[in-house]
PDB file of N, CA, C and O in Angstrom:
ATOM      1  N   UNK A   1      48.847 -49.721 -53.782  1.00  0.00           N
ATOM      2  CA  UNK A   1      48.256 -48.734 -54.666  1.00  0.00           C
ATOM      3  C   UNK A   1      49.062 -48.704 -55.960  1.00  0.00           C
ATOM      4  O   UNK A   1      50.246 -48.968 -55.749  1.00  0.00           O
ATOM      5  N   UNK A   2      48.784 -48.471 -57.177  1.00  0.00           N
ATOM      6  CA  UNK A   2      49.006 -48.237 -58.280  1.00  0.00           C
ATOM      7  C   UNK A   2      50.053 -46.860 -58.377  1.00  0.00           C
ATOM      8  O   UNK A   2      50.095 -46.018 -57.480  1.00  0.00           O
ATOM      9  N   UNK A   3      50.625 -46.813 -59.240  1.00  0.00           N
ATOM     10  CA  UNK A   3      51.501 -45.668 -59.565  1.00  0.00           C
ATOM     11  C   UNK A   3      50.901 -43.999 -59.870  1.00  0.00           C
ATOM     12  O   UNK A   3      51.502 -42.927 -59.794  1.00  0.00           O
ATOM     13  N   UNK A   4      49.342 -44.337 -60.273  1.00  0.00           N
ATOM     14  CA  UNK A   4      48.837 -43.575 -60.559  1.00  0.00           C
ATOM     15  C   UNK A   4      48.320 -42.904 -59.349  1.00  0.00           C
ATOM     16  O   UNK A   4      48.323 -41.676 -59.264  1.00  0.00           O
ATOM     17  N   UNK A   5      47.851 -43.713 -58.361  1.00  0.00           N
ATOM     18  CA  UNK A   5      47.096 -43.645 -57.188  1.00  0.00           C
ATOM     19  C   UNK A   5      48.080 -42.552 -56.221  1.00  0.00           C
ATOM     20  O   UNK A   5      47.798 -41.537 -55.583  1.00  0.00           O
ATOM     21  N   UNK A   6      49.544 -43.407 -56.492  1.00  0.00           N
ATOM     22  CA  UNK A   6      50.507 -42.690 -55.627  1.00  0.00           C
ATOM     23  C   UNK A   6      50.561 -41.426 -55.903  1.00  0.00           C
ATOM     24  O   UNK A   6      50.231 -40.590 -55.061  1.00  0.00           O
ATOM     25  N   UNK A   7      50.969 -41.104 -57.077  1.00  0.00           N
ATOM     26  CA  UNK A   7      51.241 -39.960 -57.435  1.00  0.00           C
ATOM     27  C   UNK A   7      49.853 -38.662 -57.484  1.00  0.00           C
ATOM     28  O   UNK A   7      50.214 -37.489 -57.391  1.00  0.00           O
ATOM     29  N   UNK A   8      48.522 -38.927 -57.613  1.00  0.00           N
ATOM     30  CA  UNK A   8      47.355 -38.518 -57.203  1.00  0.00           C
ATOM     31  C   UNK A   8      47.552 -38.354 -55.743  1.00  0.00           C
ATOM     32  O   UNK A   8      47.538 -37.176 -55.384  1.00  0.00           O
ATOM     33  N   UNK A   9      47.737 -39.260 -54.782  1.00  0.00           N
ATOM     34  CA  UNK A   9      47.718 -39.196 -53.430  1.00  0.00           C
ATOM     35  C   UNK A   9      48.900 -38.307 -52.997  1.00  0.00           C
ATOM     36  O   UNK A   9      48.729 -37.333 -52.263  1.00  0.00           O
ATOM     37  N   UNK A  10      50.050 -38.657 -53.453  1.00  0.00           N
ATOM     38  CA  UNK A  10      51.326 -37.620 -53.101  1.00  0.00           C
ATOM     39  C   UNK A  10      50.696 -35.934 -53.568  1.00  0.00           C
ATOM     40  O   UNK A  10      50.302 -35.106 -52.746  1.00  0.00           O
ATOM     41  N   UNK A  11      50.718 -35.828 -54.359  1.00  0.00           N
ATOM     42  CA  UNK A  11      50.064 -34.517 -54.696  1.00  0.00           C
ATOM     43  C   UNK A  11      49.485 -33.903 -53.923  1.00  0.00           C
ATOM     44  O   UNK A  11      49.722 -32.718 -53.694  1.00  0.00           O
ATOM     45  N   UNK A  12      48.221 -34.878 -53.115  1.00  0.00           N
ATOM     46  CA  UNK A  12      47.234 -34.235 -52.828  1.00  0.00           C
ATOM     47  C   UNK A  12      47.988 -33.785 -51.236  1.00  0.00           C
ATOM     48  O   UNK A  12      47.962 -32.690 -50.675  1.00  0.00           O
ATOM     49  N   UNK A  13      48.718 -35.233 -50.742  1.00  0.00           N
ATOM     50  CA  UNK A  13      49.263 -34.882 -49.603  1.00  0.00           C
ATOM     51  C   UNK A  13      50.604 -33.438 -49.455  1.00  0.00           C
ATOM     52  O   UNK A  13      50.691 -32.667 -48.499  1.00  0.00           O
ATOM     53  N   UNK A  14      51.406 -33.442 -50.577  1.00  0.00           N
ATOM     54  CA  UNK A  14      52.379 -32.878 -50.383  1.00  0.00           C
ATOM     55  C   UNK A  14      51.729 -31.015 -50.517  1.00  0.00           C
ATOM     56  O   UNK A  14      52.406 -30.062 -50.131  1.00  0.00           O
ATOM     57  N   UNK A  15      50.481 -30.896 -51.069  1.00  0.00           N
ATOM     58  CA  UNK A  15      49.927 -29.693 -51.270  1.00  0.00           C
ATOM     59  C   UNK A  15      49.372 -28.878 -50.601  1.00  0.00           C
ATOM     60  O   UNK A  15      49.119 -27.678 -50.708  1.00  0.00           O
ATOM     61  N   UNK A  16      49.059 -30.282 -49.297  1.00  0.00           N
ATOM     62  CA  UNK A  16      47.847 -29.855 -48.034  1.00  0.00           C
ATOM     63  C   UNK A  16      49.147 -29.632 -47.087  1.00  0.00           C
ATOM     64  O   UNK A  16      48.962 -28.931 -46.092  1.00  0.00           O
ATOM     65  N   UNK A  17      50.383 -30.139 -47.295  1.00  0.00           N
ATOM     66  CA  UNK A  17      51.026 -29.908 -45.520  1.00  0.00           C
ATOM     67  C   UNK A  17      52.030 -28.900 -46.426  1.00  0.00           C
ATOM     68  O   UNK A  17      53.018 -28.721 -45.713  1.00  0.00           O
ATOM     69  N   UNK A  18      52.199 -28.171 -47.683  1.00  0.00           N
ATOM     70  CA  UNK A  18      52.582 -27.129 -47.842  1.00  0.00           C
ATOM     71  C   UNK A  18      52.148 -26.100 -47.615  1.00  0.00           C
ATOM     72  O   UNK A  18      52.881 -25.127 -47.436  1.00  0.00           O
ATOM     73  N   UNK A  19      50.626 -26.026 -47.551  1.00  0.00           N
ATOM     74  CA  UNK A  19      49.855 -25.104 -47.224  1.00  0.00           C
ATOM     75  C   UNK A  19      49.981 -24.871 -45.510  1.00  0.00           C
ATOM     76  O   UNK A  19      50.179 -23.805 -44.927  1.00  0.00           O
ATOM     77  N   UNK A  20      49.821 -26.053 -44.999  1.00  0.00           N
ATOM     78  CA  UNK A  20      50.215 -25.973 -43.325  1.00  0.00           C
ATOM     79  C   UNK A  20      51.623 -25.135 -42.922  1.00  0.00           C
ATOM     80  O   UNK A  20      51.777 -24.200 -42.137  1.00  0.00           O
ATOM     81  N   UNK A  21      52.572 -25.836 -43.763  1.00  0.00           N
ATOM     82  CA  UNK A  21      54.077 -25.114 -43.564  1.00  0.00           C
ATOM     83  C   UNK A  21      54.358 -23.638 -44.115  1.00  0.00           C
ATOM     84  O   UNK A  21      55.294 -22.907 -43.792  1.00  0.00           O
ATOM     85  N   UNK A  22      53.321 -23.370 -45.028  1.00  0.00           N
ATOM     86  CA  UNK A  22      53.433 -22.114 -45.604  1.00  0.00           C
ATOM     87  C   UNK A  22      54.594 -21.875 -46.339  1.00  0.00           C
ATOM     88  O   UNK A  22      55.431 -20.974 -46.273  1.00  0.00           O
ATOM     89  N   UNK A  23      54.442 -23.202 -47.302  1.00  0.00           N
ATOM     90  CA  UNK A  23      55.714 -23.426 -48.596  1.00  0.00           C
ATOM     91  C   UNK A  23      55.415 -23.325 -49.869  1.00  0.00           C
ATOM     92  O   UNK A  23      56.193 -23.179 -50.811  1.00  0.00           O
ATOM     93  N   UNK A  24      53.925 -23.429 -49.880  1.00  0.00           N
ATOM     94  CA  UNK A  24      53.095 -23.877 -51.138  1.00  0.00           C
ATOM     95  C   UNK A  24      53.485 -22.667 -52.206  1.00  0.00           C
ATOM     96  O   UNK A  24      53.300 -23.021 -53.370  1.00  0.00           O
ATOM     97  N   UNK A  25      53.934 -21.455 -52.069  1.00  0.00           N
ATOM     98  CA  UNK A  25      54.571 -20.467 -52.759  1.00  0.00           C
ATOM     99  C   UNK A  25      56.383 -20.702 -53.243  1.00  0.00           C
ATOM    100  O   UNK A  25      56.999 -20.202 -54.184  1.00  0.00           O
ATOM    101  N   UNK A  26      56.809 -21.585 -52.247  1.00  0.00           N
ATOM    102  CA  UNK A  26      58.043 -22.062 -53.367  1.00  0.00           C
ATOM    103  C   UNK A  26      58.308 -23.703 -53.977  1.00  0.00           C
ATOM    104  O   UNK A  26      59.232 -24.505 -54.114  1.00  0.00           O
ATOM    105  N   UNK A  27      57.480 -23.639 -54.119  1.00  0.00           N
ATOM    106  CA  UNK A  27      57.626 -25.608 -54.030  1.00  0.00           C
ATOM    107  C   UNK A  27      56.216 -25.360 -55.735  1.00  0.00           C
ATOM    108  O   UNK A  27      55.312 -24.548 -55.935  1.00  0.00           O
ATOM    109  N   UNK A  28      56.670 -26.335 -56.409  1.00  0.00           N
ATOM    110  CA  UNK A  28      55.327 -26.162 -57.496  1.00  0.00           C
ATOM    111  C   UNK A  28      54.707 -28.306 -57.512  1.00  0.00           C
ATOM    112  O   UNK A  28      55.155 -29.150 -56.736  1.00  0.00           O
ATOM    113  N   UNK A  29      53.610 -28.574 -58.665  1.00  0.00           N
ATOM    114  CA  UNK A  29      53.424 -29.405 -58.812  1.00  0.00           C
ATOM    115  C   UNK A  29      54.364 -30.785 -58.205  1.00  0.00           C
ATOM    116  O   UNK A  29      54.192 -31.616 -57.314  1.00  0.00           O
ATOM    117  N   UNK A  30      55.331 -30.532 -59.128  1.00  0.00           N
ATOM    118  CA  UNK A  30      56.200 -31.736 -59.261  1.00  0.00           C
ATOM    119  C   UNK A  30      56.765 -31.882 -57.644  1.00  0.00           C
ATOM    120  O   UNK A  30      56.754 -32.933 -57.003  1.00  0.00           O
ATOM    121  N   UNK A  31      57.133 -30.897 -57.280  1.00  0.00           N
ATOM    122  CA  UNK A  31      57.837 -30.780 -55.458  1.00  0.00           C
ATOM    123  C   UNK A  31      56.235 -31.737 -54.644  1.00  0.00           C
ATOM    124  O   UNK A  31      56.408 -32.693 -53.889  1.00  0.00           O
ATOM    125  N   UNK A  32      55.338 -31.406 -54.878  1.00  0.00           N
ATOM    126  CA  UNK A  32      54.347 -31.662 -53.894  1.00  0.00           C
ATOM    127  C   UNK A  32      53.749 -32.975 -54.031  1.00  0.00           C
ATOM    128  O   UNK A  32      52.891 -33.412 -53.265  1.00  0.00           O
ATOM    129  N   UNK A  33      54.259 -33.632 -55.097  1.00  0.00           N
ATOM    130  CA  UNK A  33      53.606 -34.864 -54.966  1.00  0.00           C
ATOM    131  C   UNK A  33      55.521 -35.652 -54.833  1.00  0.00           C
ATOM    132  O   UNK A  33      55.539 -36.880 -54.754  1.00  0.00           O
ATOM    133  N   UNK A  34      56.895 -34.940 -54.820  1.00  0.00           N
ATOM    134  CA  UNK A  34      57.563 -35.952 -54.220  1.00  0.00           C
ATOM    135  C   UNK A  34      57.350 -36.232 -52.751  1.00  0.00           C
ATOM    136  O   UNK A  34      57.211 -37.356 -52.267  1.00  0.00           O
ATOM    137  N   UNK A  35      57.337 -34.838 -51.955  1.00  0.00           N
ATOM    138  CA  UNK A  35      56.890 -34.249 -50.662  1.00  0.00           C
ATOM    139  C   UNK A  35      55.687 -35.099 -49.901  1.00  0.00           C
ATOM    140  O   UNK A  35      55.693 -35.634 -48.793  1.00  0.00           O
ATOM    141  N   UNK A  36      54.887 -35.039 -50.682  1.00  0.00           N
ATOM    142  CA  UNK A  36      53.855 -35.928 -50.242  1.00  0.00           C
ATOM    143  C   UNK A  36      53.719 -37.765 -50.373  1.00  0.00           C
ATOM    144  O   UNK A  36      52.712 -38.369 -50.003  1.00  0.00           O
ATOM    145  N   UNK A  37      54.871 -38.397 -50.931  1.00  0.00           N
ATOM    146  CA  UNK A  37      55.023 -39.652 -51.462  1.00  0.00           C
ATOM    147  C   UNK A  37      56.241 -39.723 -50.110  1.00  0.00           C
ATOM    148  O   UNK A  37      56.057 -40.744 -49.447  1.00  0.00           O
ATOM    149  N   UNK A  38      57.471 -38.822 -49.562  1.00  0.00           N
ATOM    150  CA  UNK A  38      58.255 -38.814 -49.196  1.00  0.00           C
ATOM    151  C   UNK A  38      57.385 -39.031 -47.318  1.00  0.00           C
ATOM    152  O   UNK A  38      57.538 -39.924 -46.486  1.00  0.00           O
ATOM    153  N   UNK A  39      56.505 -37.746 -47.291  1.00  0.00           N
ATOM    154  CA  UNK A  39      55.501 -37.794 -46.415  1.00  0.00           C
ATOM    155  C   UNK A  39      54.879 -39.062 -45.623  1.00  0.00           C
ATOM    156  O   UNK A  39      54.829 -39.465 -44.461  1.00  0.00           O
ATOM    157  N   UNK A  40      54.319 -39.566 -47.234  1.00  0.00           N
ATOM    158  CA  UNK A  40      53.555 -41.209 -46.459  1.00  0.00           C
ATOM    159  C   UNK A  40      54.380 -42.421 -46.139  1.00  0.00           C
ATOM    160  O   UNK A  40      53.924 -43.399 -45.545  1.00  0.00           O
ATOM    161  N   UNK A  41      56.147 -42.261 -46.742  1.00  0.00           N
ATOM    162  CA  UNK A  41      56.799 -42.925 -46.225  1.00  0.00           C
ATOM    163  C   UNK A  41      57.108 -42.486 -45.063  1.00  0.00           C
ATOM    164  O   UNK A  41      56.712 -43.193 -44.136  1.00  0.00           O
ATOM    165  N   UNK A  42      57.686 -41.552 -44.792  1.00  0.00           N
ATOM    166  CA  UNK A  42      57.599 -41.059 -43.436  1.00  0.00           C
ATOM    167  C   UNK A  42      56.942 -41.197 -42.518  1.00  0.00           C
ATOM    168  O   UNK A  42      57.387 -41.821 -41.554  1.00  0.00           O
ATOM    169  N   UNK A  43      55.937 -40.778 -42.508  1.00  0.00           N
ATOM    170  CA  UNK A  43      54.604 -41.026 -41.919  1.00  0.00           C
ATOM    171  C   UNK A  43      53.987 -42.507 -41.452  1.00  0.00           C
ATOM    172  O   UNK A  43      53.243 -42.690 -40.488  1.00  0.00           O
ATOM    173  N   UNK A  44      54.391 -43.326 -42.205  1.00  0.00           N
ATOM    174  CA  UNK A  44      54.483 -44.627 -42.220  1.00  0.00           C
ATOM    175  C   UNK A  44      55.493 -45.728 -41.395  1.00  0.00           C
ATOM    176  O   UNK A  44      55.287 -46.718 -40.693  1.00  0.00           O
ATOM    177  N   UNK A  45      56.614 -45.048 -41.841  1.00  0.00           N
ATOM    178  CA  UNK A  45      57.942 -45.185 -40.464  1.00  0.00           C
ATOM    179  C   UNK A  45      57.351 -44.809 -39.158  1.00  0.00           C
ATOM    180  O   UNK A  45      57.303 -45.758 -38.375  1.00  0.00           O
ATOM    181  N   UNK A  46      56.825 -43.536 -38.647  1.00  0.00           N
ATOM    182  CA  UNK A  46      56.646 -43.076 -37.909  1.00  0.00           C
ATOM    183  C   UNK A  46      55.690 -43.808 -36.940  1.00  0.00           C
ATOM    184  O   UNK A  46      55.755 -43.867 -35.713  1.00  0.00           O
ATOM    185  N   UNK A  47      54.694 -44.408 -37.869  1.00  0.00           N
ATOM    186  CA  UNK A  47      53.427 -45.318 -37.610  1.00  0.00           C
ATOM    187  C   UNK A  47      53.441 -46.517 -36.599  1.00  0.00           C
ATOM    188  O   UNK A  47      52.900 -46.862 -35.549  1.00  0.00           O
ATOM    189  N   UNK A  48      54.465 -47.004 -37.604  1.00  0.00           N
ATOM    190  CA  UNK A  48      54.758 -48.479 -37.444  1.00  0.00           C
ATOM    191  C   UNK A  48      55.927 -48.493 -36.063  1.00  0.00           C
ATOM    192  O   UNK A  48      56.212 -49.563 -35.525  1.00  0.00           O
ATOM    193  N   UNK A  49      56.461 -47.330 -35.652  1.00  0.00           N
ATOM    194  CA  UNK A  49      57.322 -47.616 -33.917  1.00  0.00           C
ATOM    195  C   UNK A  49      55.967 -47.522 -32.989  1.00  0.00           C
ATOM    196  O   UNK A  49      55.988 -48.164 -31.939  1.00  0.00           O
ATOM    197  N   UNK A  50      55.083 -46.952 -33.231  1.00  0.00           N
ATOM    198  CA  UNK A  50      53.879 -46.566 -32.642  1.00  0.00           C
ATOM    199  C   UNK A  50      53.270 -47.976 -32.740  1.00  0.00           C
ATOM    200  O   UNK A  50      52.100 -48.001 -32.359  1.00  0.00           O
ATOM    201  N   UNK A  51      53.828 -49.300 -33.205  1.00  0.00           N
ATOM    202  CA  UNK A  51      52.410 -50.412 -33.498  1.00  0.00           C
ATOM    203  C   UNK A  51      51.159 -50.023 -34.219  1.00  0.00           C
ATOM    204  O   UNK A  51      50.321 -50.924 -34.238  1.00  0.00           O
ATOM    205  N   UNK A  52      50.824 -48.933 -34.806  1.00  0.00           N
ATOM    206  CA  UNK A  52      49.920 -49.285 -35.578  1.00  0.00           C
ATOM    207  C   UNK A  52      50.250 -48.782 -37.299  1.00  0.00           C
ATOM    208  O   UNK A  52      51.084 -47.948 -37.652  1.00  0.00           O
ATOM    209  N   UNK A  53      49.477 -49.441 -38.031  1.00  0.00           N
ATOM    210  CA  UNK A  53      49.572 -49.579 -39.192  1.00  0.00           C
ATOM    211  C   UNK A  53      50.076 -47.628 -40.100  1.00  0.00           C
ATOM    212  O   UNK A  53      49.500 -46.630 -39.668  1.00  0.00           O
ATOM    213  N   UNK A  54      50.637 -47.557 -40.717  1.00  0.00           N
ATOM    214  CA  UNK A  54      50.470 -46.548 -41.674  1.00  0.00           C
ATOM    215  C   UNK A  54      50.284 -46.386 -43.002  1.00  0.00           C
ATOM    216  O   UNK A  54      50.992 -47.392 -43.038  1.00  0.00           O
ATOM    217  N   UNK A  55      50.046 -46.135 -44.117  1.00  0.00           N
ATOM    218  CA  UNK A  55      49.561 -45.705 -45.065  1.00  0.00           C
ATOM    219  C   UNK A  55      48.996 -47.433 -45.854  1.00  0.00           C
ATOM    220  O   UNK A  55      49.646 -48.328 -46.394  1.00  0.00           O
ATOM    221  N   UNK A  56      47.656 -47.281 -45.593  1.00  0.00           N
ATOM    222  CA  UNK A  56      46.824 -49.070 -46.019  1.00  0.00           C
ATOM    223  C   UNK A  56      46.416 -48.600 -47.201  1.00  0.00           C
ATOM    224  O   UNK A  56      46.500 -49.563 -47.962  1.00  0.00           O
ATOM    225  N   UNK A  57      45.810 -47.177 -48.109  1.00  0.00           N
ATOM    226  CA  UNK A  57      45.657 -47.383 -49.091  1.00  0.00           C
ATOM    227  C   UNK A  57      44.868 -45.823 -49.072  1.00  0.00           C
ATOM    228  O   UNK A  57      44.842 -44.935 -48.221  1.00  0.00           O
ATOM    229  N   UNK A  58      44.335 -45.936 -50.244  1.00  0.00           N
ATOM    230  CA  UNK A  58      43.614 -44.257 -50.578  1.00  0.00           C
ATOM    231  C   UNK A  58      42.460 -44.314 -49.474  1.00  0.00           C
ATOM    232  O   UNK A  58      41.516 -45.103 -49.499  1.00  0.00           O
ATOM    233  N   UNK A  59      42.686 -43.388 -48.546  1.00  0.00           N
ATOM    234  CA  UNK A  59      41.891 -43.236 -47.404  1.00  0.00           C
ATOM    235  C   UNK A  59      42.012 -41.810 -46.335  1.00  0.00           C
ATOM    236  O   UNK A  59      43.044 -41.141 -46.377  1.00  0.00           O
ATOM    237  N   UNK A  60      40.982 -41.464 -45.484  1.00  0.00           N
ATOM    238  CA  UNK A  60      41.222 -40.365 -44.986  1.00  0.00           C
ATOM    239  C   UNK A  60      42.441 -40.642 -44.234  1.00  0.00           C
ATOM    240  O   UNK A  60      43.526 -40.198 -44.607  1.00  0.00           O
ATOM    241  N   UNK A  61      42.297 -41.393 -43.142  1.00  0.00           N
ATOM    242  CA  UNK A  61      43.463 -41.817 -42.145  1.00  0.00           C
ATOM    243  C   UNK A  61      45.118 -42.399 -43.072  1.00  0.00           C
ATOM    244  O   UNK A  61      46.096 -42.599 -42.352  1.00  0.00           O
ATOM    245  N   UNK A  62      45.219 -42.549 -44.145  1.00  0.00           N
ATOM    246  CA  UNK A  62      46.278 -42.888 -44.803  1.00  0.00           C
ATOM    247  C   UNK A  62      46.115 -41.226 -45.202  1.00  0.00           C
ATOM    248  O   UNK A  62      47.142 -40.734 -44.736  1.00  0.00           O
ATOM    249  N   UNK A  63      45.573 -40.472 -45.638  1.00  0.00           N
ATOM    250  CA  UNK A  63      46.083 -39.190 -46.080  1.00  0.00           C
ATOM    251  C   UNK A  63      46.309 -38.367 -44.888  1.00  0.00           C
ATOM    252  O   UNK A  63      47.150 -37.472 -44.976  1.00  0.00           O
ATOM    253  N   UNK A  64      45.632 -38.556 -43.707  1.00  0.00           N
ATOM    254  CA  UNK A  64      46.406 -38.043 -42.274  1.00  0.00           C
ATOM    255  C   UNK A  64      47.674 -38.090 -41.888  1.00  0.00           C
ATOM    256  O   UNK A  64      48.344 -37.164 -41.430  1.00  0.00           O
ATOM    257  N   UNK A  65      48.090 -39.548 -42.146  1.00  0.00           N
ATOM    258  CA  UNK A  65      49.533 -39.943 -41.639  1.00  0.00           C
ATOM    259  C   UNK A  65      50.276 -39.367 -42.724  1.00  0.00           C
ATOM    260  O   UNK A  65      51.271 -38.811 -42.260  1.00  0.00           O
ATOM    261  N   UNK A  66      50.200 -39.242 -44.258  1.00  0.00           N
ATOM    262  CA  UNK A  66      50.907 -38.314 -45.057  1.00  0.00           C
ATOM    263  C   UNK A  66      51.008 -37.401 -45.255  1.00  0.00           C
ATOM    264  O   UNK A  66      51.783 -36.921 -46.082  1.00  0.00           O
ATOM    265  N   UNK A  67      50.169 -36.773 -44.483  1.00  0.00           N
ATOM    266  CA  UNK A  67      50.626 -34.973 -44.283  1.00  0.00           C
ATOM    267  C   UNK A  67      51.323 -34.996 -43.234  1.00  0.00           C
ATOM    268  O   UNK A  67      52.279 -34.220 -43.218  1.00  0.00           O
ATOM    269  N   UNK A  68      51.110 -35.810 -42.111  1.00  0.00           N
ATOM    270  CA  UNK A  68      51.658 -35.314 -41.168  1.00  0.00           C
ATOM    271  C   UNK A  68      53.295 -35.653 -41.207  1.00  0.00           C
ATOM    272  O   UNK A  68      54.030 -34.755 -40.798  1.00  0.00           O
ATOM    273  N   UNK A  69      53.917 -36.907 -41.680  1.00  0.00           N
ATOM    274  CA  UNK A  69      55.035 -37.257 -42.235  1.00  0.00           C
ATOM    275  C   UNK A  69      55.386 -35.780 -43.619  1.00  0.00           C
ATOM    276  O   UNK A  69      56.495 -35.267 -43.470  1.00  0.00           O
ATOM    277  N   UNK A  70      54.771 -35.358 -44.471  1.00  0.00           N
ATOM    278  CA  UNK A  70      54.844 -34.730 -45.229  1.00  0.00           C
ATOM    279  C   UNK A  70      55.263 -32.950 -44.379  1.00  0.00           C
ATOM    280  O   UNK A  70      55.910 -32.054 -44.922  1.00  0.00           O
ATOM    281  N   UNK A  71      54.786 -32.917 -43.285  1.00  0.00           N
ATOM    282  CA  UNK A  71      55.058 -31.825 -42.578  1.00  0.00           C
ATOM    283  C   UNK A  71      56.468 -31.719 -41.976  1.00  0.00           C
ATOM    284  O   UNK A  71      57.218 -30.770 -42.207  1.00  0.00           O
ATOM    285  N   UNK A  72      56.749 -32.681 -41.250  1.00  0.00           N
ATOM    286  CA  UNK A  72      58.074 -33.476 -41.017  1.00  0.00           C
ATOM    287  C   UNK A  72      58.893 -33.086 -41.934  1.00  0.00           C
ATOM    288  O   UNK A  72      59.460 -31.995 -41.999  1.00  0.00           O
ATOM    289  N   UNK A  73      58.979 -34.166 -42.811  1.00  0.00           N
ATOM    290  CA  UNK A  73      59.797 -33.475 -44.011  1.00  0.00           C
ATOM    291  C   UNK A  73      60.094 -32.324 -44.805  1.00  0.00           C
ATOM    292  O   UNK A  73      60.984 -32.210 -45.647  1.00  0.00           O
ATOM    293  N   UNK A  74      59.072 -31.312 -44.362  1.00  0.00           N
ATOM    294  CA  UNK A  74      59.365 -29.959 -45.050  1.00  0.00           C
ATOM    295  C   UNK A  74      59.501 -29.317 -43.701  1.00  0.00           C
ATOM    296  O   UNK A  74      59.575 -28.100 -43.868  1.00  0.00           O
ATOM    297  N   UNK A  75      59.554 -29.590 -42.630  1.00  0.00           N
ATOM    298  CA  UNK A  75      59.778 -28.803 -41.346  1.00  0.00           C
ATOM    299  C   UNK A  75      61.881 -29.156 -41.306  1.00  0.00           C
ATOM    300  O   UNK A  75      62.839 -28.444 -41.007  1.00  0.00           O
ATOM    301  N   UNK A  76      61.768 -30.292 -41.680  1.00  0.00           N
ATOM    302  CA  UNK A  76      63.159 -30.830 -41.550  1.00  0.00           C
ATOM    303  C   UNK A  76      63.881 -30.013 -42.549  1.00  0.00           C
ATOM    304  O   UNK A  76      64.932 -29.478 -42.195  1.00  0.00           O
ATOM    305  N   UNK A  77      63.313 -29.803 -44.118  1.00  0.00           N
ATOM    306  CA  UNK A  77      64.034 -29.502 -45.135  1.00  0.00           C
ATOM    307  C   UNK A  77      64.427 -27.788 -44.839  1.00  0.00           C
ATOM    308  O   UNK A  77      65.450 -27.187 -45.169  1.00  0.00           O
ATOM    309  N   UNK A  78      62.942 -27.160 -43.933  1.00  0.00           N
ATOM    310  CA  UNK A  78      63.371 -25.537 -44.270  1.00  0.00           C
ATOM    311  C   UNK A  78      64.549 -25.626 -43.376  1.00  0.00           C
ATOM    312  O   UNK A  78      65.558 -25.050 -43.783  1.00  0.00           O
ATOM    313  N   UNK A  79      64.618 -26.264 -42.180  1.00  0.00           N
ATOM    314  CA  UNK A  79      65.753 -26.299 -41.116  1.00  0.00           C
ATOM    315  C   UNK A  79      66.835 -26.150 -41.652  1.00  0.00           C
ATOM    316  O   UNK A  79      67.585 -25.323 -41.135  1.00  0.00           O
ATOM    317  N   UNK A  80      67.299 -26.883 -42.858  1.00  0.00           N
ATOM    318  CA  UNK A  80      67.934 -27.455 -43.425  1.00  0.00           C
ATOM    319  C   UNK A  80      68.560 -26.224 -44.438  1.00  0.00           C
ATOM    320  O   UNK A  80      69.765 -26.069 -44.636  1.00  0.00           O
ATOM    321  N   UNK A  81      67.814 -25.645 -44.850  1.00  0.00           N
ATOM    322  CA  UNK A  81      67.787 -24.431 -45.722  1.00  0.00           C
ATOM    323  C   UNK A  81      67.803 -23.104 -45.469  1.00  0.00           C
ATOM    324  O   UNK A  81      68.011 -22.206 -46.286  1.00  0.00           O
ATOM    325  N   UNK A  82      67.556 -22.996 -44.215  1.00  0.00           N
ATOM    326  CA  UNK A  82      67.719 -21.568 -43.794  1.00  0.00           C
ATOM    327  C   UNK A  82      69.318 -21.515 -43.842  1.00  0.00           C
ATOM    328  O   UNK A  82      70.291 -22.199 -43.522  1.00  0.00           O
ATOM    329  N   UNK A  83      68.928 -20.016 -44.569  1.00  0.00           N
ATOM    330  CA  UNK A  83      70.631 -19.198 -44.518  1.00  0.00           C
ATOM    331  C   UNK A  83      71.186 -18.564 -43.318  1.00  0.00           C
ATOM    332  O   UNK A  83      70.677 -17.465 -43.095  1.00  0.00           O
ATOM    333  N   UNK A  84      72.324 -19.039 -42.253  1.00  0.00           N
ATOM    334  CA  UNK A  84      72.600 -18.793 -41.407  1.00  0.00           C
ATOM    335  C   UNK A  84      73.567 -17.579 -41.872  1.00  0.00           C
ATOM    336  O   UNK A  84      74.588 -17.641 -42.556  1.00  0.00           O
ATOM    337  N   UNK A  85      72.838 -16.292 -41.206  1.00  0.00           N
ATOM    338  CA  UNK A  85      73.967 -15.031 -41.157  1.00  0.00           C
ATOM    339  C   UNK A  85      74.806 -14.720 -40.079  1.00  0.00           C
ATOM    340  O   UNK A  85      74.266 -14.684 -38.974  1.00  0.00           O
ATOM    341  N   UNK A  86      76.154 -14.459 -40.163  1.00  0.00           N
ATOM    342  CA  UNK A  86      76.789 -13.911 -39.059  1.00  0.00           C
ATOM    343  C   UNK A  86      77.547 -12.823 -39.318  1.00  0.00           C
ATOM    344  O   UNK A  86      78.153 -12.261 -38.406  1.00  0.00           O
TER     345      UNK A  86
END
């Protein structure tokens, strides 16, 4: 895919599994299409131990596997971010 494609597709992915994670209120534009580019690599790793293919190009099933990698990664990041009080 083209640079343009990516960044259209990251967007779209990183916007839909913010909305799932219920992040889409701190994260803006620019966060959701790294999130979602970070996603279909992910998602793609994830794919490929599984034997089958991940992210082939602008498609429903390539925007499946990048949310769901994209969920991952913001499930990992809030982990990551929560303020532990004691």
């Amino acid at each position: 895919m083209g640079i343009l494609a990516w960044v259209i597709f990251g967007a779209l992915a990183g916007w839909i599994s913010s909305l799932i994670m219920k992040t889409d209120s701190q994260q803006g534009a620019l966060m959701n299409v790294v999130v979602g580019i970070l996603g279909a690599f992910i998602g793609g790793l994830v794919m490929s131990l599984f034997g089958s293919e991940g992210v082939t190009g602008f498609n429903i099933r390539s925007l499946i596997v990048a949310i769901i990698g994209a969920c991952v990664a913001l499930a990992i990041y809030k982990s990551m971010s929560r303020k532990t009080t004691v």
